[in-house]
C-alpha positions as CSV (number, residue, x, y, z in Angstrom):
1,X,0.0,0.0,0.0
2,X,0.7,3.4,-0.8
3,X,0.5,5.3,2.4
4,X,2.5,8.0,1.6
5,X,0.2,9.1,-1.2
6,X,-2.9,8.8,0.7
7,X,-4.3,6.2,-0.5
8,X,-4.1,2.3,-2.0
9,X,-2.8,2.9,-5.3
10,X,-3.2,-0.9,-6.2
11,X,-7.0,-0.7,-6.3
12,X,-7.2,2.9,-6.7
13,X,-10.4,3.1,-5.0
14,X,-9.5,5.2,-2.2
15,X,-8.0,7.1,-4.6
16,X,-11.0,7.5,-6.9
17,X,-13.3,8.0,-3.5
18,X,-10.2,10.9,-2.7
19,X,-10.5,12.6,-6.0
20,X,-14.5,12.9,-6.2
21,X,-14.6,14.2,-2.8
22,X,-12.4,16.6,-3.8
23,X,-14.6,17.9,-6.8
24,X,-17.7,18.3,-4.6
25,X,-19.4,17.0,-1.5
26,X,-21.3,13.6,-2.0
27,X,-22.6,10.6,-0.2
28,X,-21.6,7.1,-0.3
29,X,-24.5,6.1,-2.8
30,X,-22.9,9.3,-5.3
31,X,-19.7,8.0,-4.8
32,X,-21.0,4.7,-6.2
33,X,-22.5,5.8,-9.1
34,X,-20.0,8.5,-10.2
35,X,-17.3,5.2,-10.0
36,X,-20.4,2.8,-12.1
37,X,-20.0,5.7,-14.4
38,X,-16.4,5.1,-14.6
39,X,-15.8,1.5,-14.1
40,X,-19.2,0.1,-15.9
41,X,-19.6,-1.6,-12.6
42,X,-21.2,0.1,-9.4
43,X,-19.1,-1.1,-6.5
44,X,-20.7,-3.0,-3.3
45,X,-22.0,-1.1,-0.1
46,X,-19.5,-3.2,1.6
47,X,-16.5,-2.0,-0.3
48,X,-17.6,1.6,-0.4
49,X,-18.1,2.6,3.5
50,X,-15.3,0.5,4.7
51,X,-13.3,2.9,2.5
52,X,-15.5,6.0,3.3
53,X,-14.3,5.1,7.1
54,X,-10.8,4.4,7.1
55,X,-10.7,7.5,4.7
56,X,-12.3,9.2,7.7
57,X,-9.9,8.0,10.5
58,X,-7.0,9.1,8.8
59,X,-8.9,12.9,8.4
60,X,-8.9,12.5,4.9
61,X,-12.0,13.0,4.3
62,X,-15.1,14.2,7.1
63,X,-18.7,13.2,6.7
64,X,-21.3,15.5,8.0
65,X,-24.7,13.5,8.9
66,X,-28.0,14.9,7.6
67,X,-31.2,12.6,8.6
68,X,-29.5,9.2,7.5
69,X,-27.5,10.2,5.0
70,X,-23.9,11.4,5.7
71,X,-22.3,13.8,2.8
72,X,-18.0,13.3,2.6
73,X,-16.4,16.4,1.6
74,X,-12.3,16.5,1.7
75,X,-9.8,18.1,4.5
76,X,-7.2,20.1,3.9
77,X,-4.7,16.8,4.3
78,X,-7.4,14.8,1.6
79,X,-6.1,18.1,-0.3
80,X,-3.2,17.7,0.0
81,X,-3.3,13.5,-0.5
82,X,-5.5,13.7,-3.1
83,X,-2.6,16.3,-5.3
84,X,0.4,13.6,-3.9
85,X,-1.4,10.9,-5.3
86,X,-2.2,12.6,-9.0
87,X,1.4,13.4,-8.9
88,X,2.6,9.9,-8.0
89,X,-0.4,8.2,-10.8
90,X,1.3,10.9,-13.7
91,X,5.0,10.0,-13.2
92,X,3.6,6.1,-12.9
93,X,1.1,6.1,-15.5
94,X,1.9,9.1,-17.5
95,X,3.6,7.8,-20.6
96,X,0.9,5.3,-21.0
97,X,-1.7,7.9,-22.4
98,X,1.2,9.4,-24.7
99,X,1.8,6.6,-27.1
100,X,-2.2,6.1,-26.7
């Protein structure tokens, strides 16, 4: 695991979870449709929150409840994850894209 980039690069869902957080507030059922969208596959309730939490323990990410519903926006060390982790995924994956 990548823990210096915020995130499990080898799945890259905290890192997908980290960078839609970042582009506006949603809630865990957003976040899995935004990543269907994606992916072409909606990812389980049970892989979702588990990452929504641990995301939250390290500060991450915050959730502020509403009714049921509880609506993840990013922290300033998400912020600053989230732009290590692009950074990291660029000088990885970068030269892919170019001889696309």
């Amino acid at each position: 695991m990548v823990r210096e980039y915020g995130c499990d690069m080898r799945g890259m869902l905290s890192f997908q979870i980290l960078w839609l957080v970042s582009k506006k507030p949603m809630h865990g059922e957003q976040i899995a449709e935004e990543i269907r969208k994606r992916r072409g596959e909606k990812p389980k309730a049970g892989t979702i929150y588990p990452a929504l939490k641990e995301m939250s323990s390290r500060k991450l990410i915050k959730g502020r409840k509403s009714g049921k519903t509880i609506t993840y926006s990013i922290t300033p060390a998400g912020e600053k994850a989230v732009s290590q982790a692009i950074t990291y995924f660029v000088r990885s994956f970068g030269d892919i894209f170019k001889s696309a």
